[in-house]
C-alpha positions in Angstrom: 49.8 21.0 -2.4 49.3 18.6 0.4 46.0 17.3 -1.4 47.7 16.4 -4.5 50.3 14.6 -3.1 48.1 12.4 -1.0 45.8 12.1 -4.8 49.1 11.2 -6.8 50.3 8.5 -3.8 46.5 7.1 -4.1 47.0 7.5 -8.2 50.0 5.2 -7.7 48.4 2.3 -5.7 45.1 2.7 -8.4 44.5 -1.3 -8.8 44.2 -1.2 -4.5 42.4 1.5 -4.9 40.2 0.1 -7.2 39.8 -3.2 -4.8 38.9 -0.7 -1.8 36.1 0.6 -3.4 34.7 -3.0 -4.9 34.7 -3.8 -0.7 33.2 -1.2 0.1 30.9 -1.6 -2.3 29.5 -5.1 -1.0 29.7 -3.4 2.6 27.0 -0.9 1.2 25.0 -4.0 -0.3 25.6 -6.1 2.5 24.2 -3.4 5.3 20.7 -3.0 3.5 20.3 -6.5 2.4 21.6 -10.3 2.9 24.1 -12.0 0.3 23.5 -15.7 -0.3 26.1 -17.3 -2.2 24.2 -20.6 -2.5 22.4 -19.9 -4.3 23.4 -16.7 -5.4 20.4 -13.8 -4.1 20.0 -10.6 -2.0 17.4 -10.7 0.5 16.3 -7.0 1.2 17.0 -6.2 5.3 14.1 -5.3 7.3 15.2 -1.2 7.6 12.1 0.6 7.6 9.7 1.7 10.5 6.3 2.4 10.1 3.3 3.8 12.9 0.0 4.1 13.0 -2.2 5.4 15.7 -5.8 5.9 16.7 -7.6 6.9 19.4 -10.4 4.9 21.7 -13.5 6.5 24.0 -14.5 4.8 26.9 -18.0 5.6 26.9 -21.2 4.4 28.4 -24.2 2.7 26.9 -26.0 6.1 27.3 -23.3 8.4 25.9 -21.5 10.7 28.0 -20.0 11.7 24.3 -23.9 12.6 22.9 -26.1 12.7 25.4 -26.3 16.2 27.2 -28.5 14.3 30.1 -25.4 12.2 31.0 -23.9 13.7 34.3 -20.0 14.8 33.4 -18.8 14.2 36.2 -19.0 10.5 35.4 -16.2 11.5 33.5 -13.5 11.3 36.5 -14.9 7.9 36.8 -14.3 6.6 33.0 -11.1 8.1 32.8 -9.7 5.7 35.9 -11.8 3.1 34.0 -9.7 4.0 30.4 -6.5 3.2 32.6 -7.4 0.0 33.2 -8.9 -0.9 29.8 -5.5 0.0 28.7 -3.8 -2.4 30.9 -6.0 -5.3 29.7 -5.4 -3.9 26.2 -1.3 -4.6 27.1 -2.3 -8.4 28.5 -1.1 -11.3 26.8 -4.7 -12.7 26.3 -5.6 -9.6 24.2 -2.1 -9.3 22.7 -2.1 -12.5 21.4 -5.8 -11.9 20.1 -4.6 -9.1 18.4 -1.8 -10.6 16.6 -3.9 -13.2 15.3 -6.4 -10.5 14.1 -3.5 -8.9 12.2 -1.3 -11.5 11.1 2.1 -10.5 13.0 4.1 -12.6 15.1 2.9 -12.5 19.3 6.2 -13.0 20.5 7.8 -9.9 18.5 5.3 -7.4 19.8 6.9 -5.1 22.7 3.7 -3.5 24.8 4.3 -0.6 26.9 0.8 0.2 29.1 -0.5 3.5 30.3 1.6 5.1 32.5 0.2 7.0 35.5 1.5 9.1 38.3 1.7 6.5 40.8 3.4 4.5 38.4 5.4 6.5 36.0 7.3 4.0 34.6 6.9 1.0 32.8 6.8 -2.6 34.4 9.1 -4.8 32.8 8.0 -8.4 32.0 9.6 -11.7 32.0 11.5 -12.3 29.4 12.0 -8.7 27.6 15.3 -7.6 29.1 16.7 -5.7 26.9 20.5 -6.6 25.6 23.4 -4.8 24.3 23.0 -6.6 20.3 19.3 -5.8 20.6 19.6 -2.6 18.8 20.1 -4.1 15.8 16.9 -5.6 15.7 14.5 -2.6 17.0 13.8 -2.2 13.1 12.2 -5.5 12.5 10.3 -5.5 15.8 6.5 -4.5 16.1 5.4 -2.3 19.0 2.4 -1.6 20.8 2.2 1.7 22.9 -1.1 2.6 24.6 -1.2 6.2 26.6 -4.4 6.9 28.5 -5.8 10.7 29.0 -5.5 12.5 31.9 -8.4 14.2 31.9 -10.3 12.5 29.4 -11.4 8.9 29.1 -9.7 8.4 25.5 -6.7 6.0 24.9 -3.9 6.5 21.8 -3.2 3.7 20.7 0.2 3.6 18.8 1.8 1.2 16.9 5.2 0.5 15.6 5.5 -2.5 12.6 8.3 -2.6 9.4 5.7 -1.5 7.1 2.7 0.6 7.0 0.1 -1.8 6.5 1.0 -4.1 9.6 1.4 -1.0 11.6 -2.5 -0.4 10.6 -3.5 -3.3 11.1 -1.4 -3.8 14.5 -3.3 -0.5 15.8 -7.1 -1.3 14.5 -6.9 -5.4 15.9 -5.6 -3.9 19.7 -9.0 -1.8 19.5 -10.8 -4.8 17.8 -9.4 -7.7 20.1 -10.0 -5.4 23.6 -13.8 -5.0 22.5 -14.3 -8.5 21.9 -12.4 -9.6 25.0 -14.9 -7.2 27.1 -17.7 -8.9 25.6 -16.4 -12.0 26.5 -16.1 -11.0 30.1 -19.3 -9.5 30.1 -21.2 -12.9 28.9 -19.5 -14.9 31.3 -20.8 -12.3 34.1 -24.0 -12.3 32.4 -23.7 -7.9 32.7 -26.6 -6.4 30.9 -26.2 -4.8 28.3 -27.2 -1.5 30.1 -24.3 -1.5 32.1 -21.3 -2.7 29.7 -18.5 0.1 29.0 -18.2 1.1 25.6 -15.8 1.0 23.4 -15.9 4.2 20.1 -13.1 4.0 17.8 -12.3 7.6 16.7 -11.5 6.6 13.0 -9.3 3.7 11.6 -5.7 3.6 12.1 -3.8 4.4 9.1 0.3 3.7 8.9 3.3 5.6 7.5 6.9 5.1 7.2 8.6 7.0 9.3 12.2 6.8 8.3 12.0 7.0 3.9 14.9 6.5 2.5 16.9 5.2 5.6 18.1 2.1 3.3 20.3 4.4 0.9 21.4 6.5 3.4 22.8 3.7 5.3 24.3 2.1 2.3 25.9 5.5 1.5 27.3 5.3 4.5 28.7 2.2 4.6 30.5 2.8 1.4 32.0 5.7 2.6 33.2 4.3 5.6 34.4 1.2 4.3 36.2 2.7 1.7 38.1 5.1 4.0 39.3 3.1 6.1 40.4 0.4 3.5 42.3 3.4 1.5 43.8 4.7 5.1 44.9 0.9 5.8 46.1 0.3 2.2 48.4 3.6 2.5 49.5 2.8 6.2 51.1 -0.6 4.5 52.6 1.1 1.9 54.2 3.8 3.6 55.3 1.1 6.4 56.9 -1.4 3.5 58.9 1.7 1.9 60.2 2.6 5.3 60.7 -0.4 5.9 63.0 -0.7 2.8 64.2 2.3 3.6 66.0 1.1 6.9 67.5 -2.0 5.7 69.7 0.0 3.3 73.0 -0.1 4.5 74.4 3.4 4.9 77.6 4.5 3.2 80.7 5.3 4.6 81.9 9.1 4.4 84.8 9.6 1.9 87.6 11.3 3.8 
């Protein structure tokens, strides 16, 4: 009974009801993509997340990965060694070289380095303190993550982008612009050959979205949200005005 009465009092008001749902309806448009009313356009909103990942051996000119001469033990050794790769990976020399490599912005990419017992968590650098209002940007920022193996010398290399291609790419130019900033190194030192740490890229990153369909969803619920509370404010009003009226009838004397 309750339920009709509160259909039949929304019934009444129909044209406001009508105008709630055309608001919430550009609140649904308006939180998955940008109105411009000069000139008129929607610009799709950058919602979707995409990752990619790959992983790196640090190996040595003679493979400890193929050769069955190579002493394991060595292994200690080049997993220490993968630590530190993976903190030059993380500089901003071989960010930036990176970037270029894959065509996304250097100052939007967020690096988080290996983390390690003695230093568990990550060091923050100038300049990225996070605020409040930043969450409504983490889905148009492009992330680099790089986690060494304990036991193993292999990095994962993660990589966080809006869309799956950038992502890939992100991941493959990391591995790409280390390498080549090794070799760099290694020239100016004049290292031999013999005795330069290898890079072997276990496959090529490939990206996915990781959130489909997170652009109707949030539209949905936007709509439903905006309309609520415009029906529940619309109804507040009314009921106030009518009680309103209600009180500023004068009352009528009692026949004796």
């Amino acid at each position: 009974m309750g339920f009709g009465i509160r259909l039949r009092s929304l019934w009444e008001i129909r044209r406001w009801v009508v105008a709630c749902a055309a608001v919430a309806l550009f609140a649904a448009v308006w939180s998955v993509a940008k109105v411009s009313l000069l000139p008129p356009g929607l610009e799709s909103r950058s919602l979707r997340m995409a990752t990619a990942s790959t992983q790196v051996v640090v190996d040595t000119p003679r493979s400890t990965l193929l050769d069955i001469r190579q002493d394991t033990y060595g292994l200690e050794a080049l997993t220490n060694r993968a630590v530190l790769l993976g903190n030059v990976m993380a500089s901003p020399p071989v960010r930036a070289a990176a970037a270029q490599r894959a065509g996304v912005p250097f100052e939007a990419i967020e690096v988080a380095p290996p983390l390690t017992p003695r230093q568990p968590r990550p060091v923050s650098e100038g300049g990225t303190k996070r605020q409040a209002g930043d969450i409504l940007k983490l889905n148009g920022e492009y992330r680099l993550i790089i986690r060494s193996n304990p036991t193993v010398p292999i990095l994962d290399v993660y990589a966080q982008t809006p869309t799956p291609e950038s992502a890939a790419a992100l991941a493959n130019a990391a591995v790409e612009a280390l390498q080549a900033h090794l070799t760099d190194l290694a020239g100016a030192a004049q290292t031999p050959d013999a005795d330069q740490i290898r890079l072997v890229q276990l496959g090529r990153a490939r990206g996915t979205v990781i959130n489909g369909g997170f652009q109707l969803q949030v539209a949905v619920l936007a709509f439903v949200l905006t309309f609520a509370v415009a029906c529940g404010t619309v109804v507040f009003f009314r009921r106030t005005r009518e009680g309103w009226r209600v009180a500023a009838i004068p009352e009528q004397p009692v026949a004796g």
